[in-house]
C-alpha positions as a Markdown table, in Angstrom:
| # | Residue | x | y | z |
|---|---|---|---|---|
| 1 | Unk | 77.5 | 15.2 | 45.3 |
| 2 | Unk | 75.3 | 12.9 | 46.9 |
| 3 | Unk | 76.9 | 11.8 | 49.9 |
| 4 | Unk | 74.3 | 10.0 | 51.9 |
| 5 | Unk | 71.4 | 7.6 | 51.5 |
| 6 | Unk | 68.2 | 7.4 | 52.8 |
| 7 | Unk | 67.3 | 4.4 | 53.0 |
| 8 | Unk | 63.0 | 3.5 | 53.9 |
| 9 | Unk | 62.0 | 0.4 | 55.7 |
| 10 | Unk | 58.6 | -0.9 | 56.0 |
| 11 | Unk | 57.0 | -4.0 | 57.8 |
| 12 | Unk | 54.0 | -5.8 | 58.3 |
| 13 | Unk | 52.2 | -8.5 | 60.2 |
| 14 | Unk | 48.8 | -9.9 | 60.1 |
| 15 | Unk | 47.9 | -13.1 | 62.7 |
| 16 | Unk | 44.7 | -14.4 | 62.3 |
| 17 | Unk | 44.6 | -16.8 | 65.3 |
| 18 | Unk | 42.9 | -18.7 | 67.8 |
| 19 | Unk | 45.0 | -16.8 | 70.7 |
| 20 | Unk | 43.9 | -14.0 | 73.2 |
| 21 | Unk | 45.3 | -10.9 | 71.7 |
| 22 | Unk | 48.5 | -9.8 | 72.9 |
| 23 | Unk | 48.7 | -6.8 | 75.4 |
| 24 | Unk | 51.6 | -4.6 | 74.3 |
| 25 | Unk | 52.4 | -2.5 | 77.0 |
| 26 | Unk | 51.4 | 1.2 | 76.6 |
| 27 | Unk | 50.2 | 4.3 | 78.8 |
| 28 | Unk | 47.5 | 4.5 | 76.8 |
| 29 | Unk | 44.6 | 4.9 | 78.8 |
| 30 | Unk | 40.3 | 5.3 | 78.7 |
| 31 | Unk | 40.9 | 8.7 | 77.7 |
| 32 | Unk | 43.1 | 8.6 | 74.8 |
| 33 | Unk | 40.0 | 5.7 | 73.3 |
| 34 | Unk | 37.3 | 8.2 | 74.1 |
| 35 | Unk | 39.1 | 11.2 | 72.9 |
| 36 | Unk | 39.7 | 9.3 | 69.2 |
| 37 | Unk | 35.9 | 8.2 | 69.3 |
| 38 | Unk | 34.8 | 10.8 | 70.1 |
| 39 | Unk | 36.7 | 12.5 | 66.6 |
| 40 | Unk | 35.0 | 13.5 | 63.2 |
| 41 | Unk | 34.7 | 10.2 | 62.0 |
| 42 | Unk | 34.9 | 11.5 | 58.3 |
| 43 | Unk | 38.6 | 13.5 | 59.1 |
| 44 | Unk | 40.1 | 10.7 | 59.4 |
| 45 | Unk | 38.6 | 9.2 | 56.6 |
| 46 | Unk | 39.5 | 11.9 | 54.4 |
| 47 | Unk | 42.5 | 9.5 | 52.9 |
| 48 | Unk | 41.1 | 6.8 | 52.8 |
| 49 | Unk | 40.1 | 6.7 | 48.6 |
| 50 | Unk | 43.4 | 8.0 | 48.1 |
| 51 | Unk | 44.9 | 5.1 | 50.2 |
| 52 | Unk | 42.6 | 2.6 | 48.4 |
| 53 | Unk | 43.5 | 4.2 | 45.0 |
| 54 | Unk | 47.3 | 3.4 | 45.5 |
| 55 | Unk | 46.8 | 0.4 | 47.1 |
| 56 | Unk | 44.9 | -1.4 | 44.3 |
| 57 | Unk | 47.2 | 0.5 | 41.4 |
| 58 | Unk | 50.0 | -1.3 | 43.1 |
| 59 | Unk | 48.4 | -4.6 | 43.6 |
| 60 | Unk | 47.9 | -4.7 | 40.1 |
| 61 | Unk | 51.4 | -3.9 | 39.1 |
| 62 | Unk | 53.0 | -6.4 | 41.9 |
| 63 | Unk | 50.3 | -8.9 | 40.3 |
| 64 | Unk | 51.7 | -8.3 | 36.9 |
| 65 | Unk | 55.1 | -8.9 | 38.1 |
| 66 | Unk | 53.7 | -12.2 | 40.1 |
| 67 | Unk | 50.9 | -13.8 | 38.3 |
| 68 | Unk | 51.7 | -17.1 | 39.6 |
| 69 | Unk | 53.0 | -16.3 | 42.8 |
| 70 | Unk | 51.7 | -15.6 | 46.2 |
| 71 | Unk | 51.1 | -11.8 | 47.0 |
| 72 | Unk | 50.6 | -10.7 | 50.2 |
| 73 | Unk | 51.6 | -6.9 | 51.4 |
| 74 | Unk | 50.0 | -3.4 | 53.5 |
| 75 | Unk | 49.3 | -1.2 | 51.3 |
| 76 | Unk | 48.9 | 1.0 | 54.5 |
| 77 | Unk | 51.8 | 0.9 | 55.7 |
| 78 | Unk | 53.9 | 1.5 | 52.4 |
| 79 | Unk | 51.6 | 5.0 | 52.6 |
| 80 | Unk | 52.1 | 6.1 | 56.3 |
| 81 | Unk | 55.6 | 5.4 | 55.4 |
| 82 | Unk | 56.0 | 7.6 | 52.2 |
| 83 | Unk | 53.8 | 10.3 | 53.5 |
| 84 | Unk | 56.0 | 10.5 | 56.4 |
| 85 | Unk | 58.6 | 10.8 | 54.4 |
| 86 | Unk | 57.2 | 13.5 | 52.3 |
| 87 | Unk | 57.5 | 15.7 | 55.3 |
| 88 | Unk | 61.0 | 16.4 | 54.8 |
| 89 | Unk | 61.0 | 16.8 | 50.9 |
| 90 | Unk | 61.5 | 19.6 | 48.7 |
| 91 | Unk | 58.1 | 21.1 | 46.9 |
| 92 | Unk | 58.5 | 19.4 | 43.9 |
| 93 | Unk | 59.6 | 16.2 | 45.3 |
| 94 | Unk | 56.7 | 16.2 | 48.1 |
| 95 | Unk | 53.8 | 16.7 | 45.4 |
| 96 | Unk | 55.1 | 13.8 | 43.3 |
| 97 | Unk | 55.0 | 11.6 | 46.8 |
| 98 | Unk | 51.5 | 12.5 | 47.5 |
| 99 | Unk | 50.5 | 12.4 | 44.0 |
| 100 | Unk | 51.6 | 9.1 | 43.6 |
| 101 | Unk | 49.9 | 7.8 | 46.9 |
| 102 | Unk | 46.7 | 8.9 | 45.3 |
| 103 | Unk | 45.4 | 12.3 | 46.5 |
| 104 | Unk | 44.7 | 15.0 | 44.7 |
| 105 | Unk | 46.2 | 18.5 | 45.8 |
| 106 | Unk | 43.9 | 20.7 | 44.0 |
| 107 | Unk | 41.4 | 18.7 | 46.4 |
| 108 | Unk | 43.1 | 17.9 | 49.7 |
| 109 | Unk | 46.0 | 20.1 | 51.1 |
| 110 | Unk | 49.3 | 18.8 | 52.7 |
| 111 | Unk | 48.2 | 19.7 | 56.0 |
| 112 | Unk | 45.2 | 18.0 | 55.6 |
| 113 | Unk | 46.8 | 14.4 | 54.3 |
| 114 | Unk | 49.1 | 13.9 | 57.2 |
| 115 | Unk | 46.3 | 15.5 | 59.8 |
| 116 | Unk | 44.1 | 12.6 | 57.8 |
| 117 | Unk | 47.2 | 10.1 | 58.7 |
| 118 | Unk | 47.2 | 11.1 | 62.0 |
| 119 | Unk | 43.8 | 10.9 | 63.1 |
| 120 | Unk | 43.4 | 7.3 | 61.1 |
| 121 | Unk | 46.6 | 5.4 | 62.9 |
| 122 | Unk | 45.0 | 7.0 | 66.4 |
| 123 | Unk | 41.9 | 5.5 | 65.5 |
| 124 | Unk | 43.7 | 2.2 | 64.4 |
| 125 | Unk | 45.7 | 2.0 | 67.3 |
| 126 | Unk | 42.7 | 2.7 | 70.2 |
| 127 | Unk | 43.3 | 0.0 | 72.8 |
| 128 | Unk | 40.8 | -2.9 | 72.3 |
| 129 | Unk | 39.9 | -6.2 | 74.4 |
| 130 | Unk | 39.3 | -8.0 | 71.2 |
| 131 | Unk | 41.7 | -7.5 | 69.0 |
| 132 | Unk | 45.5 | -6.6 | 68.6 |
| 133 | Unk | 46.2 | -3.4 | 66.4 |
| 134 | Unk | 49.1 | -1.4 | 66.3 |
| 135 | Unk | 50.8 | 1.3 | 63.2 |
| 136 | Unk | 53.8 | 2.8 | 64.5 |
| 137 | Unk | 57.1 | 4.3 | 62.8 |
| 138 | Unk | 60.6 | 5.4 | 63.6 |
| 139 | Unk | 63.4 | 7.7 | 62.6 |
| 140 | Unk | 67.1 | 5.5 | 62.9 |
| 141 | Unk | 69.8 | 8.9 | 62.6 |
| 142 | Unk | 73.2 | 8.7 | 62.5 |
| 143 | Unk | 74.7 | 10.1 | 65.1 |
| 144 | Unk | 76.0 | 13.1 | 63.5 |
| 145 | Unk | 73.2 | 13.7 | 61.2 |
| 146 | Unk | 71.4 | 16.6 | 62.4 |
| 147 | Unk | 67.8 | 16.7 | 61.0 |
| 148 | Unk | 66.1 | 19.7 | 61.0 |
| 149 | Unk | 63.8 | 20.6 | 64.1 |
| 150 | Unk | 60.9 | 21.2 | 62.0 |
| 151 | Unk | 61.1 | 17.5 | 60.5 |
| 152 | Unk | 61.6 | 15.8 | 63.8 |
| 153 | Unk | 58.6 | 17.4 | 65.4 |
| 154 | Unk | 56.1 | 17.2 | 62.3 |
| 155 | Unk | 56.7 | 13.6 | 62.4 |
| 156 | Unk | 56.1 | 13.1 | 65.6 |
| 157 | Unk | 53.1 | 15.1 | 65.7 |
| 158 | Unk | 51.4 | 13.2 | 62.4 |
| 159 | Unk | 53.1 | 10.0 | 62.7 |
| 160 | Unk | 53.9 | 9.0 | 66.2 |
| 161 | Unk | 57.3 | 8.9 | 65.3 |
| 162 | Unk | 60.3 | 7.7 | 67.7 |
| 163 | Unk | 63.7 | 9.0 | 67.0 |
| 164 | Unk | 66.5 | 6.0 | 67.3 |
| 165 | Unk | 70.4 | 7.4 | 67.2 |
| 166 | Unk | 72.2 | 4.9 | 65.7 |
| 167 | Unk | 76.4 | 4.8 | 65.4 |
| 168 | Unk | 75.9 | 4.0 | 61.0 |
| 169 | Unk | 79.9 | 3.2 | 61.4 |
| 170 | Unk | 79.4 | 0.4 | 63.3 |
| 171 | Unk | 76.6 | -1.5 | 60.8 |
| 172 | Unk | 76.0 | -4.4 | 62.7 |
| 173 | Unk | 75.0 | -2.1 | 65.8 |
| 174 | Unk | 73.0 | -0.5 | 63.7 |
| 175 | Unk | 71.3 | -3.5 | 61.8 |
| 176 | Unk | 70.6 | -4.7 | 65.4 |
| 177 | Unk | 69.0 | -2.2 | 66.5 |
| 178 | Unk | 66.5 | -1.7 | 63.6 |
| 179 | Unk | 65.9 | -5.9 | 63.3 |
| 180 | Unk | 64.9 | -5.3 | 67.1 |
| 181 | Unk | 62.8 | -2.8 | 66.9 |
| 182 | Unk | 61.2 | -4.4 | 64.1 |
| 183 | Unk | 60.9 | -7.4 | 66.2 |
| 184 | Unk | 59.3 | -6.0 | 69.1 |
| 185 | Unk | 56.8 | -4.3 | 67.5 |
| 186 | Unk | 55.4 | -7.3 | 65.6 |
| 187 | Unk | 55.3 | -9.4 | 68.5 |
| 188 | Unk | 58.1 | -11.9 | 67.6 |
| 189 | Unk | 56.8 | -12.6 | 64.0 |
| 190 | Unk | 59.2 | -10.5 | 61.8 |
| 191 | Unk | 62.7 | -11.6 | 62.5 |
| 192 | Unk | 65.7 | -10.5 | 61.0 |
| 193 | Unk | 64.3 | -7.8 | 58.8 |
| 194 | Unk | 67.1 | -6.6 | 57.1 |
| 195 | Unk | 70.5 | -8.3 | 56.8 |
| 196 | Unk | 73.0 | -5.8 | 55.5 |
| 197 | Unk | 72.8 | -1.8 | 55.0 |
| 198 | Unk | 74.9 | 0.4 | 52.3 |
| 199 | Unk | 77.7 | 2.2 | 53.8 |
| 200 | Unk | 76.5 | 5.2 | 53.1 |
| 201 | Unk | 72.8 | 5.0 | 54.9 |
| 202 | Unk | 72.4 | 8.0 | 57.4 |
| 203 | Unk | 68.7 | 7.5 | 57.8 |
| 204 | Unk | 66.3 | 4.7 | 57.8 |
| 205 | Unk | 62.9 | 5.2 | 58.0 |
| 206 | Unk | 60.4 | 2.1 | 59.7 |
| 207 | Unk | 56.9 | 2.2 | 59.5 |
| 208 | Unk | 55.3 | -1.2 | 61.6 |
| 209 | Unk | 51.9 | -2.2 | 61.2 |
| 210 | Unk | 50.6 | -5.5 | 63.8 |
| 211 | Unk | 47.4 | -7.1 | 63.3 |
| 212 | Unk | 46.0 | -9.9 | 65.5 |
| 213 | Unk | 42.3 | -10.8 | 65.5 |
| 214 | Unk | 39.9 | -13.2 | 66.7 |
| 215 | Unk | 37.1 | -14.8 | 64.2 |
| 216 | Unk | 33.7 | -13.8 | 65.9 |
| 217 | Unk | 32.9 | -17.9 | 64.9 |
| 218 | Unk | 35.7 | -20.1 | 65.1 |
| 219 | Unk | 36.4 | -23.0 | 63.5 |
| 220 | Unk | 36.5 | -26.3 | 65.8 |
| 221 | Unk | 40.0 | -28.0 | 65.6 |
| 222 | Unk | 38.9 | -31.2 | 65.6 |
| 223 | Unk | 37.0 | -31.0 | 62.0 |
| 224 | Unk | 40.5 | -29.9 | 60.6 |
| 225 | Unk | 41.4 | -32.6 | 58.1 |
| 226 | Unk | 44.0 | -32.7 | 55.1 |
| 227 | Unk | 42.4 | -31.6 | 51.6 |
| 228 | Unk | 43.1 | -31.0 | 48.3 |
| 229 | Unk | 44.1 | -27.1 | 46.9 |
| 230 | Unk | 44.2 | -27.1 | 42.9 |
| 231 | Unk | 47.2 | -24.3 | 42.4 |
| 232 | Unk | 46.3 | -24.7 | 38.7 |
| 233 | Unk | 45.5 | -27.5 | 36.1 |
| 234 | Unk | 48.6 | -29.6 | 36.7 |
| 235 | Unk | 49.8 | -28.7 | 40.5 |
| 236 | Unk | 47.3 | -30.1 | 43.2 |
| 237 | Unk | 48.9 | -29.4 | 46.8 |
| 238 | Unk | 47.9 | -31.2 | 50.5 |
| 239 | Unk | 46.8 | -28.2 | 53.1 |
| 240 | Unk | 44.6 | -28.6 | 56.3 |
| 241 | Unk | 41.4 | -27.4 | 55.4 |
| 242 | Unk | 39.0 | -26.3 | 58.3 |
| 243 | Unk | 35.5 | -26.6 | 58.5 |
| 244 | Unk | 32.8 | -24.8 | 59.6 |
| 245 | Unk | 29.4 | -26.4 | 58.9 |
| 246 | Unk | 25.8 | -24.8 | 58.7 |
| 247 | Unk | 27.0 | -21.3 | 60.5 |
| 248 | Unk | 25.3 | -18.0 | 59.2 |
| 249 | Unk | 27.9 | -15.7 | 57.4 |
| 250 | Unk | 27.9 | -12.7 | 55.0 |
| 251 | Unk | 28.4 | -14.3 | 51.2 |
| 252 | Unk | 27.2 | -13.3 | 47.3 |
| 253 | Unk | 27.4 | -15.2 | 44.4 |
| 254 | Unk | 28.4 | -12.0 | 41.7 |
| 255 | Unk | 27.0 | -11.9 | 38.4 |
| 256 | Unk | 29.0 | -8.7 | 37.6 |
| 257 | Unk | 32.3 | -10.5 | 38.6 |
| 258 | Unk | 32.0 | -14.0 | 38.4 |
| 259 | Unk | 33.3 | -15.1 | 41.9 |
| 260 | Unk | 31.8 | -15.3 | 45.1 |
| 261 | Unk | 32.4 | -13.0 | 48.3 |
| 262 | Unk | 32.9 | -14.2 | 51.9 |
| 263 | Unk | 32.9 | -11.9 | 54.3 |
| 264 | Unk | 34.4 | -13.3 | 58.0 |
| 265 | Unk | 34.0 | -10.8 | 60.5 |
| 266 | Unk | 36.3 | -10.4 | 63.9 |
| 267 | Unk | 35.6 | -9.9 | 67.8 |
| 268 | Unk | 35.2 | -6.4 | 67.8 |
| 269 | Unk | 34.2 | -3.8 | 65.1 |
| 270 | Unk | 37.6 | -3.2 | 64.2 |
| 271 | Unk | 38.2 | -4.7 | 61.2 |
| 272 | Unk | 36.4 | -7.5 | 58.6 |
| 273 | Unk | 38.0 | -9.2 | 55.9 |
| 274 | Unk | 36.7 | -10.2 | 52.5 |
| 275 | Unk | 37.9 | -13.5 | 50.7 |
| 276 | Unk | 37.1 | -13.1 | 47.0 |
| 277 | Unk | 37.3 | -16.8 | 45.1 |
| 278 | Unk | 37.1 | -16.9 | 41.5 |
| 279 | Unk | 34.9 | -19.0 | 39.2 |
| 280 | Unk | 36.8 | -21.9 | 38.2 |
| 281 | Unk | 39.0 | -20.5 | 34.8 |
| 282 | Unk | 38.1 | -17.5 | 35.8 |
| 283 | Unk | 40.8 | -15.5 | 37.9 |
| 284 | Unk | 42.7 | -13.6 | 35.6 |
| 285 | Unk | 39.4 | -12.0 | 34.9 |
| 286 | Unk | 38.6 | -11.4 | 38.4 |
| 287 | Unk | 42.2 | -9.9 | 39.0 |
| 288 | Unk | 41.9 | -7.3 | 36.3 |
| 289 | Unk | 38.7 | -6.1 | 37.4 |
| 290 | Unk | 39.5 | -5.6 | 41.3 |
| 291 | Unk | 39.4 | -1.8 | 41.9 |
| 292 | Unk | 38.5 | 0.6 | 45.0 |
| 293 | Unk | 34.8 | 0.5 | 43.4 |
| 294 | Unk | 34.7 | -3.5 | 43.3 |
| 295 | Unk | 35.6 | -3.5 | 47.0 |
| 296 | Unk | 33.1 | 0.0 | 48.1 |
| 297 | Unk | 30.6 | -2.5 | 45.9 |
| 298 | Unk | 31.1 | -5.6 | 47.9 |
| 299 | Unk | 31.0 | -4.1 | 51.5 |
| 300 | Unk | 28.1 | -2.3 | 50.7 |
| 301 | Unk | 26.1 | -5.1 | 49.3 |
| 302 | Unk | 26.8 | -7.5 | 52.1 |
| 303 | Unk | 25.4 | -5.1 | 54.6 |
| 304 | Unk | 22.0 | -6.3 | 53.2 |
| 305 | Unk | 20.8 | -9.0 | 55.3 |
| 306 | Unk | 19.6 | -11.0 | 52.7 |
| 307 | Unk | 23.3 | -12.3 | 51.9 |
| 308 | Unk | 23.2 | -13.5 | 55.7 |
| 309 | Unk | 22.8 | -16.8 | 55.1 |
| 310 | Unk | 23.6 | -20.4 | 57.0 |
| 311 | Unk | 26.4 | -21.9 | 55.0 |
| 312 | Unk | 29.0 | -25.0 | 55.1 |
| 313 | Unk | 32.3 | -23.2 | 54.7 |
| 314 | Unk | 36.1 | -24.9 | 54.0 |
| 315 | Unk | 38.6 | -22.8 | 54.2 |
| 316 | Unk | 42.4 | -23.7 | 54.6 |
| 317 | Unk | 45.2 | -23.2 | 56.9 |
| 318 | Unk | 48.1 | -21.7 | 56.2 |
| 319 | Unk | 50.8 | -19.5 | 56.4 |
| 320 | Unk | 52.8 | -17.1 | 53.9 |
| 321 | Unk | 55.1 | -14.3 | 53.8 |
| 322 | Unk | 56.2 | -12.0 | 51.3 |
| 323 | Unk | 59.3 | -9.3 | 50.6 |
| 324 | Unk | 59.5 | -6.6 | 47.9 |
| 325 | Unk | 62.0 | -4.1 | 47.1 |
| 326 | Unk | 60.0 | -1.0 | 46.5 |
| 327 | Unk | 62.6 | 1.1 | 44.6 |
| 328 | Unk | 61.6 | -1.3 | 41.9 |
| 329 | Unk | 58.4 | -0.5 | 41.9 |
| 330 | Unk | 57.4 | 2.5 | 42.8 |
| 331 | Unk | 58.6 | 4.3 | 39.6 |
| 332 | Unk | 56.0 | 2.9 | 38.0 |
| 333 | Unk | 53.6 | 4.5 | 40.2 |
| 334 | Unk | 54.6 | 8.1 | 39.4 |
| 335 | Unk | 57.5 | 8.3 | 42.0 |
| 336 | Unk | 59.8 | 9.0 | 39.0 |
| 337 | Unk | 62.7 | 11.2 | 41.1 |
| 338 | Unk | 62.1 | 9.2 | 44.0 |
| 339 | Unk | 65.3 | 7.6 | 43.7 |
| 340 | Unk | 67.0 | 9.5 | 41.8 |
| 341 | Unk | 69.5 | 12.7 | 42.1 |
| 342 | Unk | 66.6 | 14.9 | 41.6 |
| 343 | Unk | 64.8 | 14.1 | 44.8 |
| 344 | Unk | 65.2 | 17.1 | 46.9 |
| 345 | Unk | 65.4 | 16.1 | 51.0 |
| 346 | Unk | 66.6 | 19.0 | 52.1 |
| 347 | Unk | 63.6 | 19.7 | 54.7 |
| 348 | Unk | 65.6 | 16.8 | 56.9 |
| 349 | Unk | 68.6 | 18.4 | 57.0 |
| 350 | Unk | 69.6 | 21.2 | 54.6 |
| 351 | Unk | 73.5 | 20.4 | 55.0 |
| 352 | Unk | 74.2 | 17.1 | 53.4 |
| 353 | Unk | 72.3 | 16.0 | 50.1 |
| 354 | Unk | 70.0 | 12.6 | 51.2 |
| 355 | Unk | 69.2 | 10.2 | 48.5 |
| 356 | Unk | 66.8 | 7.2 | 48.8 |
| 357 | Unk | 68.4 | 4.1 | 48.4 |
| 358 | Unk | 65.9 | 1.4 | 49.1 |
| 359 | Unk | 62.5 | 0.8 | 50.0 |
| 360 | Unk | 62.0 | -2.4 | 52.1 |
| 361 | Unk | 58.6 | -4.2 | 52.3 |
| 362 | Unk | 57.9 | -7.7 | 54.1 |
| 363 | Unk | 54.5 | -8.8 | 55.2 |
| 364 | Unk | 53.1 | -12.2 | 56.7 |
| 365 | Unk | 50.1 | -14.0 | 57.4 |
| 366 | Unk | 49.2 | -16.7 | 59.4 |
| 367 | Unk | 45.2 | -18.0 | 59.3 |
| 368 | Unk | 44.1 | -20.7 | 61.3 |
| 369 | Unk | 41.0 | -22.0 | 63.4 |
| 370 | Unk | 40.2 | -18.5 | 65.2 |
| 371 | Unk | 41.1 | -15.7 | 63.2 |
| 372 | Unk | 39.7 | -13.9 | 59.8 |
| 373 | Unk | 37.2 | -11.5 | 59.0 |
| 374 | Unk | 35.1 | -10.5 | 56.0 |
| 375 | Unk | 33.2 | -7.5 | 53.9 |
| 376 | Unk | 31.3 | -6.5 | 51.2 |
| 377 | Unk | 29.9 | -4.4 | 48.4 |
| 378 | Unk | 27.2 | -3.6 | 46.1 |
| 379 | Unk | 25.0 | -3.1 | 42.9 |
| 380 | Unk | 21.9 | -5.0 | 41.8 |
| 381 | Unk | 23.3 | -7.3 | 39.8 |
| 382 | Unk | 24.2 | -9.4 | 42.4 |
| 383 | Unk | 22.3 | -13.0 | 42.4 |
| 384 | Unk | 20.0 | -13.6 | 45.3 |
| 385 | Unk | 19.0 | -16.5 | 47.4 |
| 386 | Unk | 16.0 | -15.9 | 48.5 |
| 387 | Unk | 15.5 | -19.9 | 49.2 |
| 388 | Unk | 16.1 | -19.5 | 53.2 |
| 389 | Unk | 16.7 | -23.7 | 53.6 |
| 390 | Unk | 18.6 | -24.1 | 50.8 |
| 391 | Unk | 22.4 | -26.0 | 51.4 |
| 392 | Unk | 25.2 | -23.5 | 50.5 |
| 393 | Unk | 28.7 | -24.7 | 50.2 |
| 394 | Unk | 31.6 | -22.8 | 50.0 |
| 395 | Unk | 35.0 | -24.3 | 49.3 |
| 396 | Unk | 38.2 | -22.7 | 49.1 |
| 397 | Unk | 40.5 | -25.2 | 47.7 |
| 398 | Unk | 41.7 | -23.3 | 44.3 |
| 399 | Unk | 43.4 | -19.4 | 44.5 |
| 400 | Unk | 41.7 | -16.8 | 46.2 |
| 401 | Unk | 42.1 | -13.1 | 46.9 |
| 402 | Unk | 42.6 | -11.2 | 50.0 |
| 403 | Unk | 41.3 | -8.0 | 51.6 |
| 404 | Unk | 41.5 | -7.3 | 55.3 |
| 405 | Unk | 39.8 | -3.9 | 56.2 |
| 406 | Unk | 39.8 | -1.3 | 58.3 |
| 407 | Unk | 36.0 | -0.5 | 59.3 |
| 408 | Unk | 36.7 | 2.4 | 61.5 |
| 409 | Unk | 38.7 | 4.4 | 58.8 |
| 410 | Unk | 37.9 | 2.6 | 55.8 |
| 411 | Unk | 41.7 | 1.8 | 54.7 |
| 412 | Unk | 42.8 | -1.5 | 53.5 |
| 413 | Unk | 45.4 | -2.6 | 56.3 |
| 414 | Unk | 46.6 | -5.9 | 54.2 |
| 415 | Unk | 45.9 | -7.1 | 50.6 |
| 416 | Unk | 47.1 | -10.0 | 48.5 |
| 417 | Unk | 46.7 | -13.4 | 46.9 |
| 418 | Unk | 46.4 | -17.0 | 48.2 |
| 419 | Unk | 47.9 | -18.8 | 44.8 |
| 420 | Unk | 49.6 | -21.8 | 46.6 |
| 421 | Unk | 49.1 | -21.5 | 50.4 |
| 422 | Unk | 51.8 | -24.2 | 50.5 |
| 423 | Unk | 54.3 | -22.0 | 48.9 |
C-alpha cells in the first residue's frame, strides 16, 4: 500500500532588467570561479543535447496543449530536478527518468549524467559582476522520514542539495517554509508558490533556477512609447515598445525557416538570448520546425560577422508568468510509471512505499529597457546582406519565440512564447 507521496516542485525566474544584479550572499570565493574555469569545458557539456532534446520535445507538446497562449518555462530546471530525483529510484524506474530526459544509456552512464549535472550548475552558478545566476535545489523531509544515507549524500554531492525538516502534520508550517525558500532564492519574484499540499506528502523536492542580466546595449527610457502588438487577425493589444535605433546587433533573415533571428547579447559571457519572429502567417510553420538542430543552426550562423549589422530595433516591454502541472505532462514524454504504483523509490528510503504526486512548474519573465540577450545558428541558406549602408528594421509587434541560453554549458536555461505580452 502506498502510504506516502512524493510530491516534486520546480521554480523559475528570469529578470531581464535595467538593475545592477543582485548580490546573494554566499561564501563563494575566487577560488571556487577558477576551480570551475579551470574544468573540462566539454564534461560539463556532456548533457547538454540530451537537455536540449527534452527541452524542445516538451515545448512542442506544452505548445500543442497552448497554441494560442503564452508559453514561458526552464526546461533546465524541470531536468536538474528529475535527475535528482532519479537518484533515489529503483533500476527500472531510474532508466525511464533518464531516458525520458533525453540521454542515451548505452551512450552516457548514470554516473556520468549527474557528474554532467554537477559540473554544469557549478559552472552556471560561478560568481559574476555582470550578471545574476543561480540553480539550486532542496530536499523538504518529514520529520520522521528517514531517507537513506546514500540518497542524502549523492544529492548533495551532484546537486547542491540542502536538506529542510519539515513537521508534514502541521501543513501550513510546512507550506511556509517551502513558499519561503522558494522566495528567497528568486529574489522576491516567485511568491506564494504553492498554496496547499496532500496530506499525505512526506517529501517535496525544489529545484530553483534565478536569472538576472544586463543588455550589453540598452535601450534609452525616454524613446519608450505605446505601440501596437497584432496577437492575431482580430486582437490588436497597446504595449510599450522600446527602441533602439541604428545599433549593430547579431540578426538573419532565414530562407530555410521563414523568420528572422535576433540575437541580444548580455554584460558578461554568460548567457545570450535569441528572439525568433515569424513571417507574417507564418508561425505555426515556424513552431513545428523548432528543434535542437534549428537552435545549434542559428547560434552558429550568427557567429559570422557578416550578420553584424547596424539595425533599428522595436522590441516591447512586458511581463508574463506561467504555471504547469507536470504530472500531466510528463507521461507523454516517456515517464509512463512516473506517477504511478509502479514507480519504485525505494533508494530514499526502503521502509515506506513513496509515490509521486505532483510535479509543480512556474516560471516568469520580466524584459524591459536593460536586459536580453541573443544567439544564433547556421547553414548556407541563410540570406545575406552584403549592402553594409542599407536601413534594417526590425519590429517586434506580432508573436515571437523565446530562447535564453547558456553559453558556458550550452543548456537552454528558459524557453517559451510571446503570443500576447499583455496576457
Amino acid at each position: 500500500m502506498h502510504r506516502t507521496l512524493c510530491l516534486l516542485l520546480l521554480a523559475g525566474y528570469l529578470l531581464l532588467s535595467h538593475g545592477q544584479p543582485a548580490q546573494e550572499s554566499n561564501n563563494t570565493s575566487n577560488q571556487t570561479y577558477t576551480e570551475f574555469s579551470q574544468l573540462n569545458v566539454s564534461s560539463s557539456q556532456i548533457i547538454a543535447p540530451g537537455n536540449a532534446d527534452f527541452a524542445f520535445r516538451l515545448y512542442h507538446l506544452v505548445a500543442a496543449q497552448n497554441s494560442e497562449k503564452n508559453i514561458f518555462f526552464s526546461p533546465l530546471s524541470i531536468s536538474i530536478a528529475l535527475a535528482m530525483l532519479s537518484t533515489g529510484a529503483g533500476v527500472d524506474t531510474q532508466t525511464q527518468i533518464l531516458e525520458g530526459l533525453g540521454f542515451n544509456l548505452t551512450e552516457l552512464s548514470q554516473p556520468e549524467i549527474h557528474e554532467g549535472f554537477r559540473l554544469m550548475q557549478g559552472m552556471i552558478s560561478c560568481p559574476s559582476p555582470e550578471m545574476d545566476i543561480s540553480v539550486g535545489n532542496a530536499l523538504i523531509l518529514s520529520q520522521d522520514l528517514q531517507p537513506l544515507p546514500e540518497f542524502v549524500s549523492t544529492t548533495e554531492a551532484s546537486y547542491n542539495s540542502k536538506v529542510l525538516l519539515g513537521n508534514f502534520r502541521d501543513m501550513k508550517a510546512t507550506i511556509q517554509i517551502i513558499n519561503n525558500y522558494v522566495k528567497e532564492k528568486t529574489h522576491g519574484k516567485i511568491k506564494d508558490f504553492i498554496k496547499d499540499l496532500s496530506p499525505n506528502v512526506r517529501m517535496v523536492l525544489v529545484n530553483y533556477i534565478f536569472f538576472r542580466g544586463l543588455w550589453k546595449k540598452p535601450f534609452p527610457s525616454h524613446k519608450v512609447t505605446v505601440s501596437n502588438f497584432y496577437v492575431d487577425e482580430k486582437t490588436i493589444v497597446q504595449v510599450p515598445m522600446m527602441l533602439q535605433d541604428d545599433k549593430e546587433h547579431w540578426f538573419m533573415e532565414d530562407r530555410r525557416v521563414p523568420c528572422t533571428v535576433l540575437r541580444m547579447e548580455y554584460q558578461g559571457d554568460g548567457a545570450t538570448a535569441f528572439f525568433i519572429l515569424p513571417q507574417k502567417g507564418k508561425m505555426e510553420e515556424v513552431e513545428h520546425m523548432l528543434s535542437p538542430g534549428m537552435l545549434e543552426r542559428w547560434n552558429h550562423m550568427l557567429q559570422n560577422r557578416n550578420f553584424y549589422r547596424k539595425l533599428t530595433l522595436h522590441f516591447p516591454k512586458f511581463s508574463i508568468a506561467n504555471s504547469y502541472s507536470l504530472e500531466e505532462i510528463l507521461p507523454y514524454l516517456g515517464f509512463q510509471d512516473l506517477f504511478t504504483q509502479h514507480a519504485d523509490f525505494s533508494r530514499i528510503n526502503e521502509k515506506e512505499k513513496l509515490q509521486l504526486s505532483k510535479v509543480f512548474h512556474k516560471a516568469t519573465l520580466d524584459v524591459n529597457e536593460v536586459g536580453t540577450e541573443a544567439a544564433a545558428a547556421t547553414g548556407t541558406s541563410a540570406m545575406f546582406f552584403s549592402a553594409k549602408h542599407k536601413k534594417h528594421v526590425l519590429v517586434f509587434n506580432r508573436p515571437f519565440f523565446a530562447v535564453i541560453y547558456s553559453t558556458s554549458t550550452k543548456n537552454i536555461l528558459f524557453m517559451g512564447k510571446v503570443f500576447n505580452p499583455t496576457a
